[in-house]
N, C-alpha and C positions, 0 to 999 in steps of 0.2 A: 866710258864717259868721253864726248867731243866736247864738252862745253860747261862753264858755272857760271852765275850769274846772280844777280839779287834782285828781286821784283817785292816791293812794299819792305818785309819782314822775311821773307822766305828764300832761302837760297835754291835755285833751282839745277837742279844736275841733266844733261840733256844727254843722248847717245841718237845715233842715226833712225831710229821710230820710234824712241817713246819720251816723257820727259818725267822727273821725280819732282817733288819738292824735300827739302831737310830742314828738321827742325831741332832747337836746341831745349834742352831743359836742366834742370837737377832735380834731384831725387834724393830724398832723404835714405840714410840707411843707419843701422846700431852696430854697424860692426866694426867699428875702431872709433878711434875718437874724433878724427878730423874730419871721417866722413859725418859722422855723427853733429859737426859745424860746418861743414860747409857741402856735405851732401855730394851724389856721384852725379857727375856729366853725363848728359847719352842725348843721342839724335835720334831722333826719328824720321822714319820717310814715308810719303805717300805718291802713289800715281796720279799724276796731272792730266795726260793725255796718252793711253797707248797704240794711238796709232800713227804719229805725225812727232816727229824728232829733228833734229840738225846733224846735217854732217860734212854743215860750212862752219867752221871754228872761228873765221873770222870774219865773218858776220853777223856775229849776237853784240848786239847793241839796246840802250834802252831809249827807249823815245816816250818821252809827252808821259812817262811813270810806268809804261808797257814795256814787254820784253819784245824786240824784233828780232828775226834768223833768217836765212835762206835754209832749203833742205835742194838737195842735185834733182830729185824726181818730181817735186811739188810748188816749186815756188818760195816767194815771202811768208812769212807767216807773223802773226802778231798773238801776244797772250796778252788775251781780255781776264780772266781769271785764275789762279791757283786751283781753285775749287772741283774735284772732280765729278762734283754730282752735276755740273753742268758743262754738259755734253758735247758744246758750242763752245768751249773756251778757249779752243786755236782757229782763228780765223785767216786766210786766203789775202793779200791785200797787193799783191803781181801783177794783175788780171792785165794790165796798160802794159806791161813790159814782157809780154811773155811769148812775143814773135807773130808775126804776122806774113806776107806775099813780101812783102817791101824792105823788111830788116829783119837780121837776126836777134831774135829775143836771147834775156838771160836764160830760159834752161835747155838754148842752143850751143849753150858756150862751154869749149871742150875746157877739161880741168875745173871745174866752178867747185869743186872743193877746193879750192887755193883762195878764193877771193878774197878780199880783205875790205872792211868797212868803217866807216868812223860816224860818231852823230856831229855835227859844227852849225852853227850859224842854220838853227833850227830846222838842219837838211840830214837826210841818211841819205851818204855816198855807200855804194858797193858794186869795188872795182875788178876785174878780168880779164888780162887777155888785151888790156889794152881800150878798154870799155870801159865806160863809167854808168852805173844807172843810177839815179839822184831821187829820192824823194822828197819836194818841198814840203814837209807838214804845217808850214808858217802858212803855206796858199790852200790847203785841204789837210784837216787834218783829218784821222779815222775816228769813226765813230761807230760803235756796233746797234744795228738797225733789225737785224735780225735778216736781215736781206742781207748775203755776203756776196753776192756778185756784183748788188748795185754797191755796195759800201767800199768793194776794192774799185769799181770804177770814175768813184769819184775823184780817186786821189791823181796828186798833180806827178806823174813821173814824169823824167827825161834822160833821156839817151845822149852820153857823149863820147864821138869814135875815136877822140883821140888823146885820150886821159888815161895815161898808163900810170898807174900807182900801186907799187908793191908793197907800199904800208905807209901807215896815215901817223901822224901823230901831230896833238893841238899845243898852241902855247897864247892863254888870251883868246884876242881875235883873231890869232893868227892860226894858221892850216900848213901844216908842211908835209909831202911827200917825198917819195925816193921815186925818179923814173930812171929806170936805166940806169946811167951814171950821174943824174943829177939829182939836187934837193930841191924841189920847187916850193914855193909859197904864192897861198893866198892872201886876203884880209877879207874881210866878213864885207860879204855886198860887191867884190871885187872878183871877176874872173877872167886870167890869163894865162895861155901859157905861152914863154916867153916873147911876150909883147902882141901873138899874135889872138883873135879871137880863138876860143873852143866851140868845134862844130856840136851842133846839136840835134838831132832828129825825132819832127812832129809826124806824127802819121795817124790822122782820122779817114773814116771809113765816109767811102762816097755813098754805099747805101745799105740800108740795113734794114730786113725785111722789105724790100722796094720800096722801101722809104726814103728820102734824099736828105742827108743832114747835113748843114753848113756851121759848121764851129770855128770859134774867131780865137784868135789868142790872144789872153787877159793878161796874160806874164812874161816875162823873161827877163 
C-alpha cells in the first residue's frame, strides 16, 4: 500500500497499479456474550480500478469531494467513482502539463515519486524538483463528459520554475512551505516569493491540424 485516503464513505487503499476500496461493518454472532451485544468487526474490500494505482504518496489529495494522485508512468488522475462496474471511473486530467517542444512536463521530472502536494485556496499544488504545477479548479473545474481528453483539456494548469517546496502545510488562509533552509508563506490570493514575483510558464500551440489558434489569457 502507497497510499489511504477517504472518498464519500469509503476508505480507499492505493498501491502503484491498482486501487481497493474498505469497508466497515459488524456481524452479529452467538458465541459469547459480548459478541452476542455488540457483534464482530470485519472489513471488507473491493477493486476499484486494476489497472491505474499511485506511487506518488504525496500527492493524494481530495478536491471538489474526488480523490486526486499522480502515478510516475501516467499522469493525474481523478476518481469519479468507487464503483467498479464502471470502467471509466479513473480519469486522465494532466493532458496541459505533461511536456511539450518548449518545457519540461511533470512526467519528465526525475524522482516524481517524491513530490509532495497540498489542496489551499481552491488550487492543487504538486511540487518537484524545484517545480510547481498548480491546478486552479476555482477557474475549471473537472467535470466527467465522457470525453477524457477534451475534459482534462479544459483544465486551468500552471507551471511555476521556481517554487521549491518539500512539504506543504495550511493554517487558515495561510500556506506555509519548507524551501531549502527557509519556511515560506502565502495568504489566499497572494503569491510571492520573497518579495519577488513567481515565474510562470504559458505555452499554447501555434497550430493544430494546420489550424492557427490564438488564445488570450483570462487569469493570473
Amino acid at each position: 500500500i502507497t497510499g489511504l485516503a477517504v472518498q464519500y464513505n469509503i476508505m480507499v487503499a492505493v498501491n502503484p497499479n491498482e486501487m481497493y476500496s474498505f469497508s466497515y461493518y459488524t456481524q452479529s454472532s452467538s458465541s459469547t456474550t459480548n459478541e452476542n451485544e455488540y457483534g464482530i468487526g470485519a472489513f471488507t474490500t473491493a477493486i476499484i480500478n486494476d489497472q491505474i494505482g499511485c506511487d506518488v504518496p504525496g500527492s493524494i489529495q481530495l478536491i471538489n469531494n474526488q480523490l486526486v494522485w499522480c502515478n510516475t508512468k501516467k499522469g493525474v488522475y481523478v476518481l469519479n467513482s468507487t464503483n467498479i462496474l464502471d470502467e471509466r471511473n479513473v480519469r486522465p486530467i494532466s493532458r496541459n502539463i505533461e511536456g511539450g517542444i518548449r518545457t519540461r512536463g511533470i512526467l519528465e521530472e526525475p524522482h516524481l515519486e517524491k513530490a509532495q502536494s497540498v489542496e489551499w485556496d481552491k488550487k492543487y499544488f504538486l511540487s518537484v524538483n524545484g517545480n510547481c504545477y498548480m491546478w486552479d479548479y476555482n477557474i475549471a473545474i473537472y467535470y466527467n463528459t465522457g470525453k477524457a481528453d477534451n475534459d482534462a483539456a479544459r483544465l486551468s494548469w500552471f507551471k511555476f520554475d521556481n517554487w521549491n517546496a518539500a512539504q506543504y502545510i495550511t493554517s487558515g488562509a495561510e500556506l506555509f512551505y519548507v524551501s531549502g533552509k527557509n519556511i515560506c508563506t502565502c495568504m489566499a490570493g497572494v503569491y510571492n516569493d520573497f518579495g519577488e514575483p513567481i515565474h510562470s510558464v504559458y505555452q499554447t500551440p501555434l497550430f493544430q491540424f494546420g489550424v492557427p489558434y490564438l488564445k488570450t489569457v483570462k487569469n493570473i
